[in-house]
C-alpha positions in Angstrom: -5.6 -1.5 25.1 -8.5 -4.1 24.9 -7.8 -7.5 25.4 -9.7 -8.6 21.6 -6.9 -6.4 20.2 -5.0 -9.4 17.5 -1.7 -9.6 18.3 1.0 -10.5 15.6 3.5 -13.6 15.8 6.4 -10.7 16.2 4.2 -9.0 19.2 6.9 -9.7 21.5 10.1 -8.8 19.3 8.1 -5.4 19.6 7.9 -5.3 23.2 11.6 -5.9 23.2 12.5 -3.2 21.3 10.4 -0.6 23.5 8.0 0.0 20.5 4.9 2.0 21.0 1.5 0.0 20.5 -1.4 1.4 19.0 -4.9 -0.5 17.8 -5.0 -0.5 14.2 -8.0 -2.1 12.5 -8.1 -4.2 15.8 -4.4 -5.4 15.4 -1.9 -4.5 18.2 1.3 -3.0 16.1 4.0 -0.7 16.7 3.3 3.1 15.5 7.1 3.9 16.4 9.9 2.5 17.9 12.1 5.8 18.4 10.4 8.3 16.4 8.9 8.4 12.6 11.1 11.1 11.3 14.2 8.9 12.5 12.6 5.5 11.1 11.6 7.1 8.2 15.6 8.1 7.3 17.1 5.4 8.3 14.9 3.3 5.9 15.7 6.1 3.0 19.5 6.1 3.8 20.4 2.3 4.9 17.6 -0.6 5.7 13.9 -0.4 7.5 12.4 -4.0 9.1 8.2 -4.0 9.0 6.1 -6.3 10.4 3.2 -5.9 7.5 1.7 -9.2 8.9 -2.0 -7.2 9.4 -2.0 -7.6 5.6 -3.7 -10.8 4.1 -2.5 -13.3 1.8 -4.2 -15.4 -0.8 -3.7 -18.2 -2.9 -5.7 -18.7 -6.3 -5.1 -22.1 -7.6 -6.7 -23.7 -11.3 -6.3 -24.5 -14.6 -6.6 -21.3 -16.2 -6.3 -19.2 -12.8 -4.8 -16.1 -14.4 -6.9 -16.1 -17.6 -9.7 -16.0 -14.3 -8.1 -12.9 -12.7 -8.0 -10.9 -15.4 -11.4 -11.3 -16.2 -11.7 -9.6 -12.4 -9.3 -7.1 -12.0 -7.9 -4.2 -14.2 -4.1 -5.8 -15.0 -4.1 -8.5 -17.6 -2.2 -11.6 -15.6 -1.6 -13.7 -18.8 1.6 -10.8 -19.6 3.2 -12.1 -16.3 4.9 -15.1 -16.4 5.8 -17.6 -13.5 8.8 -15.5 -11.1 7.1 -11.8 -11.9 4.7 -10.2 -9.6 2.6 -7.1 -10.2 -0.4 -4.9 -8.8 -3.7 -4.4 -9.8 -7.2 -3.0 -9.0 -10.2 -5.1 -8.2 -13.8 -3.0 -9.7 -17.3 -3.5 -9.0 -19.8 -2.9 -12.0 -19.8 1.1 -11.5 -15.8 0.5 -12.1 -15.6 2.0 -8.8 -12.4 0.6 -6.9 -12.7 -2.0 -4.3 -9.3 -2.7 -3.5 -6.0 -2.6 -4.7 -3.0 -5.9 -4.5 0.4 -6.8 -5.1 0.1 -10.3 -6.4 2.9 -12.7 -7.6 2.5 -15.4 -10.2 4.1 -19.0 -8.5 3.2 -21.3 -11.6 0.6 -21.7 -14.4 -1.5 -22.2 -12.4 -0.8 -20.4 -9.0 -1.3 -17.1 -7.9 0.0 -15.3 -4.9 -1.9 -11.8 -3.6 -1.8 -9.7 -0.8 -4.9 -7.4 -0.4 -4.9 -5.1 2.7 -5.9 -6.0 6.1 -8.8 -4.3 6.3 -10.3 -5.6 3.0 -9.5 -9.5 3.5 -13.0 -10.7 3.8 -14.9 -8.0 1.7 -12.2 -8.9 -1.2 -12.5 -13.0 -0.4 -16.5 -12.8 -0.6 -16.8 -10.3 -3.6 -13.7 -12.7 -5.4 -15.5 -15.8 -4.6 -19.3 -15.0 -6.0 -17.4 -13.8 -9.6 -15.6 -17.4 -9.3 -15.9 -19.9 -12.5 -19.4 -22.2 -11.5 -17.1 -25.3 -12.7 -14.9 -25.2 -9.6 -12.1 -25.0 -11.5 -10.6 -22.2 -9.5 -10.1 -22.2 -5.9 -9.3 -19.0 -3.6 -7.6 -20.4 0.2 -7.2 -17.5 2.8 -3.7 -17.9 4.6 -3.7 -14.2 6.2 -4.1 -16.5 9.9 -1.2 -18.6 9.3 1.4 -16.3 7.5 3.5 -13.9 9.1 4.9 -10.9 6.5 8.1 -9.2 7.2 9.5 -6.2 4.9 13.1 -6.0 4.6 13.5 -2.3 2.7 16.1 0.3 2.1 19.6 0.5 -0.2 21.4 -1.7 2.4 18.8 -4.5 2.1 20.3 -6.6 -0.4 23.5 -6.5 1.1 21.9 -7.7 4.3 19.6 -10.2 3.0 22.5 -11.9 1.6 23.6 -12.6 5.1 20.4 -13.5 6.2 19.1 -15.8 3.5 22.1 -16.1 1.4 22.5 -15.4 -2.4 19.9 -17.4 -3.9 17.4 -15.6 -1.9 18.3 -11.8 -3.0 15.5 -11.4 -5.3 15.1 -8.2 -8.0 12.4 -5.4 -8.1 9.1 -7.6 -9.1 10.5 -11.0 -9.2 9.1 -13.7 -7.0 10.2 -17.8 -5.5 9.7 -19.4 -2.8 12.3 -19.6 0.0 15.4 -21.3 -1.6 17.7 -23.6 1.0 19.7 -21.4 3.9 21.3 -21.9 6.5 18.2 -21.0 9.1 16.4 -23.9 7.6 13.5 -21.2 6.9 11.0 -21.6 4.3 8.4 -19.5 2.7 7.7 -17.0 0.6 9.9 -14.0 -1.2 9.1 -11.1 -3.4 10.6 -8.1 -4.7 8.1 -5.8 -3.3 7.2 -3.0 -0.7 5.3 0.0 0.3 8.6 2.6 0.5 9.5 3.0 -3.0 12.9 1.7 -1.9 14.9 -1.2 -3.2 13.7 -4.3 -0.7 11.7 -7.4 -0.3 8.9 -8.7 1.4 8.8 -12.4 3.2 6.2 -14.9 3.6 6.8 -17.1 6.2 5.4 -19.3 8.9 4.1 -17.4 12.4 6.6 -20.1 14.1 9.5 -18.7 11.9 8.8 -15.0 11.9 10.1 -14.6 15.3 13.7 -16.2 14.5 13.7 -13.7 11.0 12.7 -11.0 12.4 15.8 -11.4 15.6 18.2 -12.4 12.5 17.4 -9.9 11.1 17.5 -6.8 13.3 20.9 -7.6 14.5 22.5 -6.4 12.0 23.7 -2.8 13.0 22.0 -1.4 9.4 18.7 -2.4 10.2 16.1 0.1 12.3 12.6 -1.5 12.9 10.1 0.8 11.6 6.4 1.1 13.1 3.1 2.4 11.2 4.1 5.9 11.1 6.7 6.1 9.3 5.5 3.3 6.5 3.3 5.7 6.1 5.0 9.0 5.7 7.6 6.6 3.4 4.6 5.4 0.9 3.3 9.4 0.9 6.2 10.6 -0.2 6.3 8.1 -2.8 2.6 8.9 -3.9 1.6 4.8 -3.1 -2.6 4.5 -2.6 -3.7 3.7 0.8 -6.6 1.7 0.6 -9.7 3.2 2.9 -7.8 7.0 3.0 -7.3 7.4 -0.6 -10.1 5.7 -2.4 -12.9 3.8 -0.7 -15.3 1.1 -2.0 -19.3 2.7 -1.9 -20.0 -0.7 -0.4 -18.5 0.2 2.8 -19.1 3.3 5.4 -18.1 6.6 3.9 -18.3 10.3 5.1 -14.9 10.0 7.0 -12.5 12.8 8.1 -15.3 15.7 6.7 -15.0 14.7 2.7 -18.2 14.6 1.4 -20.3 11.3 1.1 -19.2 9.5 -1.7 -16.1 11.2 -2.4 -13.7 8.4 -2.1 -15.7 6.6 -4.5 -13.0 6.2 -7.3 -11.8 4.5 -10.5 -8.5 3.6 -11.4 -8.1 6.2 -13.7 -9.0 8.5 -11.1 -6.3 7.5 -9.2 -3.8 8.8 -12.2 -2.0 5.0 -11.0 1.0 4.7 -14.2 0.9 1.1 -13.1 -1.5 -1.5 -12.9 -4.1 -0.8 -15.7 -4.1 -2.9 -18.6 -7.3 -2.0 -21.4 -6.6 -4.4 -23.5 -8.4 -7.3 -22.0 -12.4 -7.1 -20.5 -12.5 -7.3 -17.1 -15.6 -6.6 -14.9 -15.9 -2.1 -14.4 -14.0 -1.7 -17.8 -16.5 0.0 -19.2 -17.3 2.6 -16.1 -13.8 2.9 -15.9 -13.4 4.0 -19.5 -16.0 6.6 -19.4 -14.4 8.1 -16.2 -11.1 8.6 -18.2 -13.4 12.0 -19.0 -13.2 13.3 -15.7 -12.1 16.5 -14.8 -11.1 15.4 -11.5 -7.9 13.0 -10.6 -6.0 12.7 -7.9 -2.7 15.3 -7.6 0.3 15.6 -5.6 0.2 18.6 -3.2 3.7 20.4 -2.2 3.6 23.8 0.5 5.3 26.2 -0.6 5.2 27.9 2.7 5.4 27.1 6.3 2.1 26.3 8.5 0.0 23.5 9.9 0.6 20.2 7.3 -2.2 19.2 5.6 -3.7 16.3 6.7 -6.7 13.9 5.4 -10.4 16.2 5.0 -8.6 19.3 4.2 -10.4 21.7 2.0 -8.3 22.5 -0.9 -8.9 25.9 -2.7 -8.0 28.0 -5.8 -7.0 31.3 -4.2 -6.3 32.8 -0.8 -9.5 34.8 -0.5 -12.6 33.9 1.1 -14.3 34.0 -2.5 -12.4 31.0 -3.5 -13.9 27.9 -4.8 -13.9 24.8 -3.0 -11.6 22.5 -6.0 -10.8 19.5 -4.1 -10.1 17.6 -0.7 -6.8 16.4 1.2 -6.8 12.5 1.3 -3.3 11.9 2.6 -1.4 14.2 3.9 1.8 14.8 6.5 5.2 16.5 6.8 7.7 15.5 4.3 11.1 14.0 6.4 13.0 13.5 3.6 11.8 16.8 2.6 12.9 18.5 5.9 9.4 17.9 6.8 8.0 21.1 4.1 4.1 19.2 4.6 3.3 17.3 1.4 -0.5 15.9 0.0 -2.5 13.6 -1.9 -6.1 14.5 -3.0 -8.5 14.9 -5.9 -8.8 18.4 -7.9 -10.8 19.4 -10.5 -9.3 20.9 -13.2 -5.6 21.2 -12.0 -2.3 21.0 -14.3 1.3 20.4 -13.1 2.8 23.5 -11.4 -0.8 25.0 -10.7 -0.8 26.9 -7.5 -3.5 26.3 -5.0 -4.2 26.9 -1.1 -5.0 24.2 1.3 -7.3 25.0 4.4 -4.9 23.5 7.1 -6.6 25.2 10.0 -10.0 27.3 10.6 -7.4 30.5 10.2 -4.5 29.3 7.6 -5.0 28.5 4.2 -0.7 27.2 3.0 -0.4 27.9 -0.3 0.8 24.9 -2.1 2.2 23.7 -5.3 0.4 21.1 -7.7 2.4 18.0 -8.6 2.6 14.4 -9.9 4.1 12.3 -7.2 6.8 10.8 -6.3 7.6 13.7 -4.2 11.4 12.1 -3.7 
């Protein structure tokens, strides 16, 4: 593994725990520990700990800083008051999607949001040329100096309380800084994840992480869970994933054999119940409206019978013969472990309904035929 690999504050905790290092996006992280499908349960059944800290971190700061991001982005801040966080959609002009991003809403005029690792700088410079000309918003990057650690799973509360104590065991969406405990840590907390499960994710300093993170994995509830399995986790909740699922025309496209252009979205493409608010202007509104006429949104994809799982470039088809029409593509795919790993899909198809049936290339020789459906899958 090359030496310009970034390593993560918690690079050693992974070591440790005999995790399995892969490059992603030129960070050194842990794909697995033991295995996905066992990650992946024990996060479902008891309490998963991520090290998210590829992700970035921003902090908008002004007078008037949310009335500023809605103008931007397609949720309208000024409904969130200070302790509530939320998720939204940055569009370009054609209301095609340039990333998506939980943010959190500190103070009147503070804003927390994470956009994903991949998109830090391309979000920072296309945020900064739409800022005010007044300076009277400011955007600092703190991805270097933050370390992010996702406690998730039904037993995450319970151990959080140990952790951080009471004041700390904050609700679905709700956000505050670090209050006093007895590890003298401080940061960042929010009600947020990327599993669909109850849980939080933590803010703090790369000098803290470490003594979190081994606080935290001691107790006998907790499994650390690498890449693959956050993954198969936010599939089978139908979550986005930025790059595979929709794809800014700004950057490189033609990936995994989808047609140029393909990933090329809005948000009501995405068929998203969260994060789109119409009644405010915000730069892509209009593009976006018209797109609401599209006859193509993205679906949930279920097999109905066993053979290869579908995975991302997949042609997806509306019958078994070789006549069939081409109707849409795989852009996240994988066997379902909570699902006893029947294979499960995301993708965009034209003209589909709930309970359609369709048939999804998986290999050269096997189309699997496969049920439409709105996600979540579990």
């Amino acid at each position: 593994m090359g030496e310009s690999l970034v390593r993560t504050s918690l690079y050693q905790s992974h070591i440790s725990a005999g995790a399995k290092m892969v490059d992603f996006h030129g960070y050194e992280l842990p794909i697995w520990y033991s295995s996905i499908q066992e990650e992946h349960m024990a996060t479902r059944n008891s309490a998963g700990l991520f090290d998210v800290s590829h992700m970035g971190l921003f902090r908008f700061l002004g007078n008037g800083v949310r009335a500023w991001l809605s103008s931007v982005s397609t949720q309208e801040y000024m409904k969130f008051q200070p302790g509530r966080c939320g998720y939204t959609h940055f569009l370009d002009h054609g209301g095609n999607i340039i990333d998506d991003m939980i943010f959190a809403v500190s103070n009147e005029e503070e804003v927390l949001g994470v956009p994903n690792s991949t998109m830090v700088e391309v979000v920072m410079e296309w945020l900064s040329s739409n800022l005010p000309s007044d300076g009277s918003i400011t955007i600092e990057n703190l991805s270097k100096k933050t370390s992010i650690i996702a406690l998730q799973g039904p037993n995450s509360g319970k151990i959080l309380r140990t952790v951080l104590g009471d004041k700390n065991n904050v609700k679905r969406f709700r956000c505050q800084e670090i209050m006093e405990n007895e590890k003298r840590i401080s940061g960042w907390i929010q009600g947020t994840g990327y599993t669909g499960e109850q849980g939080v994710e933590i803010f703090v300093s790369n000098e803290d992480a470490p003594i979190l993170w081994d606080d935290i994995i001691s107790h006998q509830d907790v499994t650390p869970v690498g890449l693959g399995a956050r993954d198969t986790l936010r599939l089978e909740k139908g979550y986005l994933l930025s790059g595979q699922d929709f794809l800014w025309p700004g950057l490189q496209d033609g990936k995994d054999a989808l047609p140029v252009g393909f990933l090329s979205r809005t948000t009501s493409q995405t068929a998203v119940p969260f994060g789109l608010d119409l009644d405010h202007e915000f730069i892509g509104r209009e593009a976006l409206v018209k797109s609401m006429e599209s006859d193509t949104v993205l679906w949930g994809m279920e097999c109905l019978e066993r053979g290869p799982s579908p995975r991302p470039g997949h042609r997806v088809m509306n019958g078994p013969g070789e006549n069939s029409d081409i109707i849409g593509y795989v852009t996240s795919g994988g066997p379902s472990p909570s699902k006893g790993m029947t294979g499960i899909a995301l993708g965009y198809l034209r003209n589909c309904e709930i309970g359609d049936e369709v048939w999804i290339q998986t290999s050269s020789r096997r189309r699997v035929r496969s049920e439409v459906k709105r996600p979540p899958f579990v």
